[in-house]
C-alpha positions in Angstrom: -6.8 40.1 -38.3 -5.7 40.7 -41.8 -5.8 43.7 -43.8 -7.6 42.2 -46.1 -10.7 40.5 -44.1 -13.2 43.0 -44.6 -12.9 42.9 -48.3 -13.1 39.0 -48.0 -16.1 38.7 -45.8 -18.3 40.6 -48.6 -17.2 38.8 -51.0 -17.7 35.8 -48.7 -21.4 37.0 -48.0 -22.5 37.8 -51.7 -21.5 34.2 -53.1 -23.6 32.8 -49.6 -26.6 33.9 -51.2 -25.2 31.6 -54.6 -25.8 28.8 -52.8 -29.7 27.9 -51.6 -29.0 26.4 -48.7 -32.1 25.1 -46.3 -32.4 26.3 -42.7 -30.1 23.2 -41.2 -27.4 24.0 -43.6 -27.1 27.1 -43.5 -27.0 26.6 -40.2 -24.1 24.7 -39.9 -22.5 27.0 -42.6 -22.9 29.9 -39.9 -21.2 27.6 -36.8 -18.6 27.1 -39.5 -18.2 30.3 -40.5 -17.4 31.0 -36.8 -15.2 28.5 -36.7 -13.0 29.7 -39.5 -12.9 33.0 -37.8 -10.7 31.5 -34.9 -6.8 30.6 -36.2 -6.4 27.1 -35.4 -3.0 25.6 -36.5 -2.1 22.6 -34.7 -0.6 23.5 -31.3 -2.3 26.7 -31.2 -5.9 25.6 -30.6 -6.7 26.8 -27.4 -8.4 29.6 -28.9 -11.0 27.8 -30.4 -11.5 25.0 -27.9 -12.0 28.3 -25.2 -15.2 29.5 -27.8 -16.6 25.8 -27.9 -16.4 25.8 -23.7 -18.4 29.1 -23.6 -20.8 27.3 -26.4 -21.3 23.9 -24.2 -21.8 26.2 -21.0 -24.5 28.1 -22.6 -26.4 24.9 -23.7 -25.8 24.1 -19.9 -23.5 21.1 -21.3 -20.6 19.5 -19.5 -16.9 20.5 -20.7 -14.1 19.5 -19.2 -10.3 19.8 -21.2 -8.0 16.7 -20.4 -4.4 16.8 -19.7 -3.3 17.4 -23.1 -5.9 19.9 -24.4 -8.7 17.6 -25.4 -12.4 18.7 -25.1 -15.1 16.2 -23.8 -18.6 17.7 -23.9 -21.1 15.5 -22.2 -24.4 15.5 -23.3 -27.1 13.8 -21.5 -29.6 11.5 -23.0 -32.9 12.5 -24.3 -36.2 11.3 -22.6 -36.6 8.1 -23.0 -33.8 7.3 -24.8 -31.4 7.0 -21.1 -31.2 3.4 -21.4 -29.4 3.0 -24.7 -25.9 2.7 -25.4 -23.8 6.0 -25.6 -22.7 8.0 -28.6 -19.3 9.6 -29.2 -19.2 11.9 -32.0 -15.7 13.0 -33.1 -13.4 15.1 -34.8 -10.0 17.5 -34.4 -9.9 20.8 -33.2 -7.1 22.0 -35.7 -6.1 22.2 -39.4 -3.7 22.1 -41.6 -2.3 25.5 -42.8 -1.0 25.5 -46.4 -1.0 28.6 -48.3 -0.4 29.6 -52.0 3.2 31.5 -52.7 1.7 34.8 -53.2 -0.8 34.5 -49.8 0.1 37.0 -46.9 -2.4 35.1 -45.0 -1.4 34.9 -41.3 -2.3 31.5 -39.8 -2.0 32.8 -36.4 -3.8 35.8 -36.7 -5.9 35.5 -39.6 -9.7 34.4 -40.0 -9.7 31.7 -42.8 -12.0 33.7 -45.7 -14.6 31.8 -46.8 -15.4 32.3 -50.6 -18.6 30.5 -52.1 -18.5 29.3 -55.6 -21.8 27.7 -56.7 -22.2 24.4 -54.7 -18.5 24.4 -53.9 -17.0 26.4 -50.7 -13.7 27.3 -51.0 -11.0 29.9 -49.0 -8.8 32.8 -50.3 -5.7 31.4 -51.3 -5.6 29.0 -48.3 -6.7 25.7 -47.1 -10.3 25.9 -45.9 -10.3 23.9 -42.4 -13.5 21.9 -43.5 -11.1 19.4 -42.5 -12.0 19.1 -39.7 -14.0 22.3 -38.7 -16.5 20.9 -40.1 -17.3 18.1 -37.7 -17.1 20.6 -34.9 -20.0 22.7 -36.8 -22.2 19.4 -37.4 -21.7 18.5 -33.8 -23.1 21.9 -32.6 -26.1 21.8 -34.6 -27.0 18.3 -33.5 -26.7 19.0 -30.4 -29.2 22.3 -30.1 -31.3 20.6 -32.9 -34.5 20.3 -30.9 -36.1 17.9 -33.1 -33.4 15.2 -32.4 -33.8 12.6 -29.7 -30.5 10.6 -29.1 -29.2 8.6 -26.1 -26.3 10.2 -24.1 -23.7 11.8 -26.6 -20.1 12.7 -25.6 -18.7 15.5 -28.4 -14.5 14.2 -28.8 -12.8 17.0 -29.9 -9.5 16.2 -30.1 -6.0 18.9 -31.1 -3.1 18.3 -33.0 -4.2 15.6 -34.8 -3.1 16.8 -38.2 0.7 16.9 -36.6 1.1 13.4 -35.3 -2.4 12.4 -33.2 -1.0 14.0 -30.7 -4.5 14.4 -28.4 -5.6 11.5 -29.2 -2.2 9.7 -28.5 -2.8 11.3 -24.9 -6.2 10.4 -24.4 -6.4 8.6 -21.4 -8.2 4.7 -20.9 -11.8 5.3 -19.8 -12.3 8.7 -20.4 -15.0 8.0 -22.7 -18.2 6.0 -21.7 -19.9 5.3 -25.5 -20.0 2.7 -26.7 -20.3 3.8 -30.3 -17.8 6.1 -32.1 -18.7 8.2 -35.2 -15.8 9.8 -36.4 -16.7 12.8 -38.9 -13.3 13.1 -40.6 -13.9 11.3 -44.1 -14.4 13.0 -47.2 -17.1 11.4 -49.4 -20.8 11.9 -48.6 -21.2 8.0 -49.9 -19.0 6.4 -48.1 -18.5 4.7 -44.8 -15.0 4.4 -43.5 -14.0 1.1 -41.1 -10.1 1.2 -41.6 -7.2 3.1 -42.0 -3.3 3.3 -41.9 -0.9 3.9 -39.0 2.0 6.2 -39.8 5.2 7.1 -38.6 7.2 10.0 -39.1 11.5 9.7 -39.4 13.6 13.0 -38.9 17.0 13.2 -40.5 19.6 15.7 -39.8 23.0 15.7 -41.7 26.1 17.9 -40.8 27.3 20.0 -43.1 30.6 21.4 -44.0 31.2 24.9 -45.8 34.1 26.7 -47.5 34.5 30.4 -49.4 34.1 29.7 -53.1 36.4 31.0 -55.8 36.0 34.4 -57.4 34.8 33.4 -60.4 31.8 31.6 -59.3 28.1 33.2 -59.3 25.5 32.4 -57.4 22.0 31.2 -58.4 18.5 30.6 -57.4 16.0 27.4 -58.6 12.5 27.2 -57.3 10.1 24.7 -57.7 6.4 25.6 -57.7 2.7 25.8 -58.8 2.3 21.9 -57.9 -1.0 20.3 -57.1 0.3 19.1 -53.6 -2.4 17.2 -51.5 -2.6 14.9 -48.8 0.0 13.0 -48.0 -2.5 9.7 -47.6 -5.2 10.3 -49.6 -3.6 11.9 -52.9 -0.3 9.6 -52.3 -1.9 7.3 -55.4 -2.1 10.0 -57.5 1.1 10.4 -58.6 1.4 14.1 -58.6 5.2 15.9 -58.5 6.7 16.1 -55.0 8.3 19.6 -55.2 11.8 18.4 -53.1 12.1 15.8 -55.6 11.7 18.1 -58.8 14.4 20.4 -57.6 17.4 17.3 -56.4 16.2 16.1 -59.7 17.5 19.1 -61.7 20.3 20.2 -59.7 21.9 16.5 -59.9 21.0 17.4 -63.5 22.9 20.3 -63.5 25.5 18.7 -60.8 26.6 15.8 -63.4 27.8 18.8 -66.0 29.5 21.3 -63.8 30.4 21.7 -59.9 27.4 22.9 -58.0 28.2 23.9 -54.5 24.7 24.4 -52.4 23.7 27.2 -49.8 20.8 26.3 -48.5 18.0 24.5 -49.6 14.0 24.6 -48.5 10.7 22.9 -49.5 7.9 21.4 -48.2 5.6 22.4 -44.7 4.0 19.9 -43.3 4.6 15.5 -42.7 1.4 14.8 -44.2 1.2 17.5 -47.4 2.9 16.6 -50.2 5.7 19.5 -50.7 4.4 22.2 -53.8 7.3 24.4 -53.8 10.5 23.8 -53.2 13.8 25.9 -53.7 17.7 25.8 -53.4 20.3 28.7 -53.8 24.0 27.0 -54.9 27.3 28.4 -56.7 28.4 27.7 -60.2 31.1 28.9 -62.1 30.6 31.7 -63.9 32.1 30.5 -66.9 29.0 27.4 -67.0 25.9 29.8 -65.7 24.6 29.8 -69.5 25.3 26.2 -69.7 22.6 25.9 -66.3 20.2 28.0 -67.4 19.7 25.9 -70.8 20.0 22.6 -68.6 17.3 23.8 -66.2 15.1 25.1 -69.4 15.2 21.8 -70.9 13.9 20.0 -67.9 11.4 22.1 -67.4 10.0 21.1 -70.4 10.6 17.6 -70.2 9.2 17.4 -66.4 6.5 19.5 -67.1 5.5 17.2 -70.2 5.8 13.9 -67.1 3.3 15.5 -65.0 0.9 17.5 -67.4 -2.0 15.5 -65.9 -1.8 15.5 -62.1 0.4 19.3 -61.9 -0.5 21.5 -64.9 1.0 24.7 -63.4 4.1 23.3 -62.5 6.9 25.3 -63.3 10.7 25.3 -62.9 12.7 28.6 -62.8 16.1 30.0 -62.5 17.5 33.1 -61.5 20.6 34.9 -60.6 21.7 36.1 -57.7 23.9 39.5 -58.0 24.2 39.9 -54.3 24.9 37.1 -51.7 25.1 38.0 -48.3 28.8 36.1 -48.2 30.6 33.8 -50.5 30.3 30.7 -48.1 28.9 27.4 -49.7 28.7 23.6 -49.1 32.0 22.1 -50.3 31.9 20.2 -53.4 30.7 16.5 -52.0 29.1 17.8 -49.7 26.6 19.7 -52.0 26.3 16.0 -53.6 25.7 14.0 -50.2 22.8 15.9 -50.1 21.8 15.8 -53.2 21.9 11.9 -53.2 20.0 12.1 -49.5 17.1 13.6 -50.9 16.9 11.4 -53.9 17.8 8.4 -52.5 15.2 8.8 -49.9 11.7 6.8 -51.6 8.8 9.1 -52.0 5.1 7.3 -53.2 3.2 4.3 -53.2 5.3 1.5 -51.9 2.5 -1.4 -51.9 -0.9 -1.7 -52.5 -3.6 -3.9 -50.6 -3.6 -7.6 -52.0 -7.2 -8.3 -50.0 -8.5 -4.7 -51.3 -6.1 -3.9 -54.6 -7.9 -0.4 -55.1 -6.0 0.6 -51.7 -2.7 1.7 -51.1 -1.3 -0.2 -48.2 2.2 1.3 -48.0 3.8 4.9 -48.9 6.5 7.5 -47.9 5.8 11.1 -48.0 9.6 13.2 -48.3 7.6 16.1 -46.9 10.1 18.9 -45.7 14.1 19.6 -46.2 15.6 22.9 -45.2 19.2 24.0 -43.6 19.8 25.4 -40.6 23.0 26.4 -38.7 24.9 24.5 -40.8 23.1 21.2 -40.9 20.6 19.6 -43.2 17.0 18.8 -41.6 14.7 16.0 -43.7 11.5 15.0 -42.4 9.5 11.9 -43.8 6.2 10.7 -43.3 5.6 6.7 -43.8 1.9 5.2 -43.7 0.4 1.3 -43.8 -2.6 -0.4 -43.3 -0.1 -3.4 -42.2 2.4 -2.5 -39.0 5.0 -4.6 -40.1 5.6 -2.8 -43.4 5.3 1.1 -42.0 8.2 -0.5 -39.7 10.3 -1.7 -42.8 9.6 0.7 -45.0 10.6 3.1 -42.0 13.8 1.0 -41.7 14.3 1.7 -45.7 14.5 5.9 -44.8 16.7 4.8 -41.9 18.9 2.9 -44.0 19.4 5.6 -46.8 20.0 8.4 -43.7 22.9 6.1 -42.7 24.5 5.3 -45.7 24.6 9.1 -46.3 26.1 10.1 -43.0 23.0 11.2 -41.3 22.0 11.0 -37.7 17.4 9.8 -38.0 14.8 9.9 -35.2 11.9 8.3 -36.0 9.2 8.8 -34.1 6.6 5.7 -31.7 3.9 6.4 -34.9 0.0 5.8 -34.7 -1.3 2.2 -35.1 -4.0 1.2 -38.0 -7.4 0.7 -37.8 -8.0 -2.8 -38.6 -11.5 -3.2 -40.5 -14.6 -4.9 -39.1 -17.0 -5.5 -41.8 -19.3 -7.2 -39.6 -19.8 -4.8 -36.6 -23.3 -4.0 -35.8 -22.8 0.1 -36.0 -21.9 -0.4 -39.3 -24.9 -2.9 -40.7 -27.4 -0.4 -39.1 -25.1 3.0 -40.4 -26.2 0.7 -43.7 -29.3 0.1 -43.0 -30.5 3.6 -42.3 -28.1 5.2 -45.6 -29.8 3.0 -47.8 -33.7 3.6 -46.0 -32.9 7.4 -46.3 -31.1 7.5 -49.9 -32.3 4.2 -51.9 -28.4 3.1 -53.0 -26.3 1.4 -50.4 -23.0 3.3 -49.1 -19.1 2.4 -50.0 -17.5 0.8 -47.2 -13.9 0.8 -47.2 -10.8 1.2 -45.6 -8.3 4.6 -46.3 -4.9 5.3 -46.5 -4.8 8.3 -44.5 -4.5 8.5 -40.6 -7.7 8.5 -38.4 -7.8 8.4 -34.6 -10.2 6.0 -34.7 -7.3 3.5 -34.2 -6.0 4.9 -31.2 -9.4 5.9 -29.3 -10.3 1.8 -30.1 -7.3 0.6 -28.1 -8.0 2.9 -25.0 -11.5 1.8 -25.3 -11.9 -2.1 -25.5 -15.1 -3.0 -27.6 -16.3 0.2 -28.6 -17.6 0.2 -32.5 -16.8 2.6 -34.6 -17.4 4.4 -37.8 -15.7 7.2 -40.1 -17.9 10.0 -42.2 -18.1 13.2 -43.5 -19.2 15.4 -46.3 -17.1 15.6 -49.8 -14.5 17.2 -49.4 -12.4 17.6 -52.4 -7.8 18.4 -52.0 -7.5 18.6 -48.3 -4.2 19.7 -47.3 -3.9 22.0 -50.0 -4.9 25.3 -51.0 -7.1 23.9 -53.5 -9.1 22.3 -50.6 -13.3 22.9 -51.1 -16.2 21.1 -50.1 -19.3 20.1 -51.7 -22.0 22.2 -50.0 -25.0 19.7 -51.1 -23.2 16.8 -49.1 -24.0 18.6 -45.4 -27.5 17.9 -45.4 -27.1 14.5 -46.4 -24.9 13.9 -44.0 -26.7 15.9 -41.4 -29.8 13.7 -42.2 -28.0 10.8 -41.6 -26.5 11.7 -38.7 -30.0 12.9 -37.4 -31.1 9.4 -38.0 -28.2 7.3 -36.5 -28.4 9.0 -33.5 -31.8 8.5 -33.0 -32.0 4.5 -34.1 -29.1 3.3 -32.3 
C-alpha cells in the first residue's frame, strides 16, 4: 500500500458526501470502491478475481475460473422466470495503468484513490479503472438486488482484455449457455453499442550498432510531455500529439543541422494509449549545443501553437547532460535509421466509414519505442471495422519495418463486431430506454476493441449488446466518470433483465 493512501481515502471520503447519491448508487460506488482497492493490471488479476470468488460463494453463487483465468458466476433464474432465455452480463477484470510523470503510484501494490469532484469521480494522478471495474460493481449489485427478478444470469468476467483480449481469446466454445450478451464496457449513458473494430498489434525490433564518440561532443536530454494521451480507439479521431512522434519530429529537426548520434530512446506504455511522454538522450558536438537548444525552443513553439486545442500542456524541453555513464552512442546512420523508423511508421486515422462517415474505420496507434541491449523495440497497434484493411494497413507497418532493416511480429489480432441493427435484444434494449427515459438511445458502432466479437464466434446466435455509464478519457490519467449516469444505467439494466 502506498504511503500516501491514508491521506487519499479522506480526502476520498469528504468529496463522497459532494455527491448525493441514492441508496443503489452509492451502493455500487462502495463495490467499486472495493474494487479499486485491489491492483489489477492486466496479467496480475488474480487478486481481484480471488475477492469476487469469496463474493459469489457467500451469495451461494456458482464460480468456477477457466483455463486461462476467466470467471463464470452462475446465477440461477428467479421464480418464475426459469423458462426464459439466459442472460450473460460482461465485462474485464483488469485496467489500464497510466500514470502522470510526477505519480509514485505503485500499480502493483497500490489501491487506486478515488477522489470525488461534484458529479465527476476521478483518481489521484492515475487512471481510475471505471473501465471496466465498473461493470464488475454493477454486476454485484444486480445480482443481491432483491427487488430484481431475472431469468438465469451468467456474470463473464473476463482478464487481460486491455492487453490483447487475451481471456476472451481463450474462452472456450460452449462455455456459456445465454443466449443474450450485455456487455458493460461503453462509455456514454445514451448509447447503445452493436459494432466494433478488430485490431492487431505489429512488434518491431531493429539492431543497433554503437561506437565511442569524439571528445568534443556533449551529451543531451529531450523529453516530450504533458500530452492529453487517450485511447488508442476512441480518442484516435481527435487528433491529439502522439508523444514518440513529437520527439523523432524534433531530433530529425535538429538531425538535418548537425550530427546527432542517439543513446537510447523511450516513450509510450501501453498498445492501446496513445504515448504522452516521450524522451531520447543523443550526442552533439559541443561546438552546435547552442545551435540545438534554439532549434528545439523554436519548435516548441511552433508545435505547441499545432496542437493548442487537443494538448494545451504540451511541452518540449532540453537539457544537458554533464555526466554520462560512458561515451558509447548509435553511430551516425544509425541514429538516422531510427529516426526515419519512427517517423515513417503512420500513426492516426487512416479511413473513415463510408456506410457510417462519423466512424473511423481504420487507424494505427505507434504506441511504445524504447532500447534495450543494443536493439530498438517499436510496438504498434492497428484497428478496423473492416478485416481486410487492419490486414493492409498492418502490411503498411510491415513494409516500413523492412525497408528500415527491421525484423516485425505481428500478432493473430481480434476480429470485429459486425453490426446487427435488426436483432431483437436491441429493438427491446430500445424499447425499454425510451419507456424509462422519453428520448430514444444512439445506436452505433465504435472504433475501439470489445470482446463482444470474439465471445459471438464461440457462441453461434447469441445477441448481443454493449453499455455503460459516461465515462470521459479512458486510458489516461485524465480518466473520470459521470456519477449521475449509474443509476440510469442501473435502472436500465434492472429493466432488461427483467423484460427479456
Amino acid at each position: 500500500m502506498g504511503k500516501d493512501s491514508t491521506t487519499s481515502k479522506k480526502k476520498a471520503d469528504t468529496g463522497a458526501k459532494a455527491f448525493k447519491a441514492d441508496a443503489i448508487t452509492q451502493a455500487v460506488l462502495d463495490h467499486f470502491a472495493e474494487i479499486s482497492a485491489i491492483p489489477r493490471k492486466s496479467g496480475n488479476e488474480a487478486q481481484i478475481r480471488d475477492f469476487l470468488v469469496k463474493w459469489a460463494e457467500k451469495h451461494k453463487f456458482a464460480a468456477e475460473v477457466d483455463q486461462v483465468g476467466n470467471l463464470i458466476v452462475r446465477i440461477p433464474a428467479s421464480k418464475g422466470m426459469e423458462k426464459r432465455k439466459g442472460i450473460v452480463l460482461q465485462g474485464h477484470l483488469d485496467m489500464v495503468c497510466e500514470k502522470t510523470p510526477d505519480s509514485n503510484h505503485d500499480f502493483f501494490h497500490d489501491p487506486i484513490r478515488l477522489v470525488y469532484d461534484g458529479e465527476w469521480l476521478k483518481a489521484d494522478h492515475t487512471t481510475l479503472g471505471a473501465d471496466n471495474g465498473i461493470a464488475i460493481a454493477i454486476a454485484q449489485c444486480l445480482m443481491t438486488d432483491s427487488s430484481i427478478k431475472h431469468p438465469a444470469v451468467e456474470l463473464l468476467f473476463t482478464v487481460e482484455e486491455e492487453t490483447g483480449l487475451t481471456g476472451a481469446n481463450g474462452l472456450k466454445p460452449g462455455t456459456l449457455n445465454g443466449k443474450y450478451l450485455i456487455n458493460i464496457d461503453s462509455e456514454n449513458d445514451n448509447v447503445f453499442t452493436v459494432g466494433c473494430a478488430g485490431g492487431k498489434d505489429t512488434h518491431i525490433e531493429l539492431d543497433l550498432d554503437y561506437e565511442e564518440v569524439p571528445n568534443d561532443y556533449v551529451a543531451m536530454q529531450l523529453m516530450v510531455g504533458g500530452c492529453t494521451g487517450g485511447h488508442s480507439g476512441e480518442n484516435i479521431v481527435n487528433e491529439r500529439a502522439n508523444a514518440i512522434r513529437v520527439l523523432a519530429r524534433v531530433l530529425h529537426r535538429i538531425r538535418e543541422h548537425t550530427d546527432v548520434r542517439l543513446i537510447g530512446v523511450l516513450g509510450g506504455t501501453a498498445h492501446n494509449a496513445i504515448p504522452r511522454d516521450a524522451e531520447a538522450t543523443f550526442y552533439v558536438p559541443v561546438s552546435e549545443s547552442d545551435k540545438v537548444a534554439e532549434i528545439v525552443a523554436g519548435n516548441h513553439e511552433t508545435i505547441r501553437s499545432e496542437f493548442t486545442v487537443t494538448d494545451p500542456g504540451l511541452r518540449i524541453s532540453l537539457k544537458t547532460l554533464h555526466q554520462t555513464p560512458d561515451r558509447r552512442a548509435m553511430l551516425s546512420y544509425i541514429s538516422l535509421r531510427v529516426l526515419d523508423l519512427i517517423i515513417a511508421i503512420p500513426h492516426g486515422v487512416a479511413a473513415r466509414s463510408t456506410e457510417m462517415p462519423h466512424l473511423v474505420e481504420t487507424s494505427s496507434n505507434l504506441a511504445k519505442v524504447w532500447v534495450n541491449e543494443g536493439r530498438l523495440f517499436v510496438l504498434t497497434s492497428q484497428r478496423s471495422s473492416v478485416m481486410s484493411r487492419r490486414d493492409a494497413i498492418t502490411a503498411r507497418i510491415e513494409a516500413v519495418a523492412r525497408l528500415g532493416g527491421a525484423r516485425y511480429h505481428s500478432g493473430n489480432g481480434y476480429p470485429s463486431w459486425r453490426p446487427d441493427f435488426n436483432s431483437a435484444l436491441l429493438k427491446k434494449c430500445c424499447e425499454i430506454y425510451e419507456s424509462l427515459f422519453k428520448e430514444k438511445p444512439r445506436v452505433e458502432a465504435i472504433h475501439a476493441g470489445l470482446e463482444c466479437g470474439l465471445i459471438g464466434n464461440l457462441h453461434p446466435g447469441m445477441q448481443m449488446i454493449s453499455l455503460g455509464p459516461t465515462i470521459r478519457n479512458p486510458h489516461s490519467p485524465e480518466e473520470k466518470m459521470f456519477l449521475p449516469s449509474l443509476p440510469k444505467v442501473y435502472s436500465l439494466l434492472k429493466n432488461i433483465l427483467a423484460e427479456l
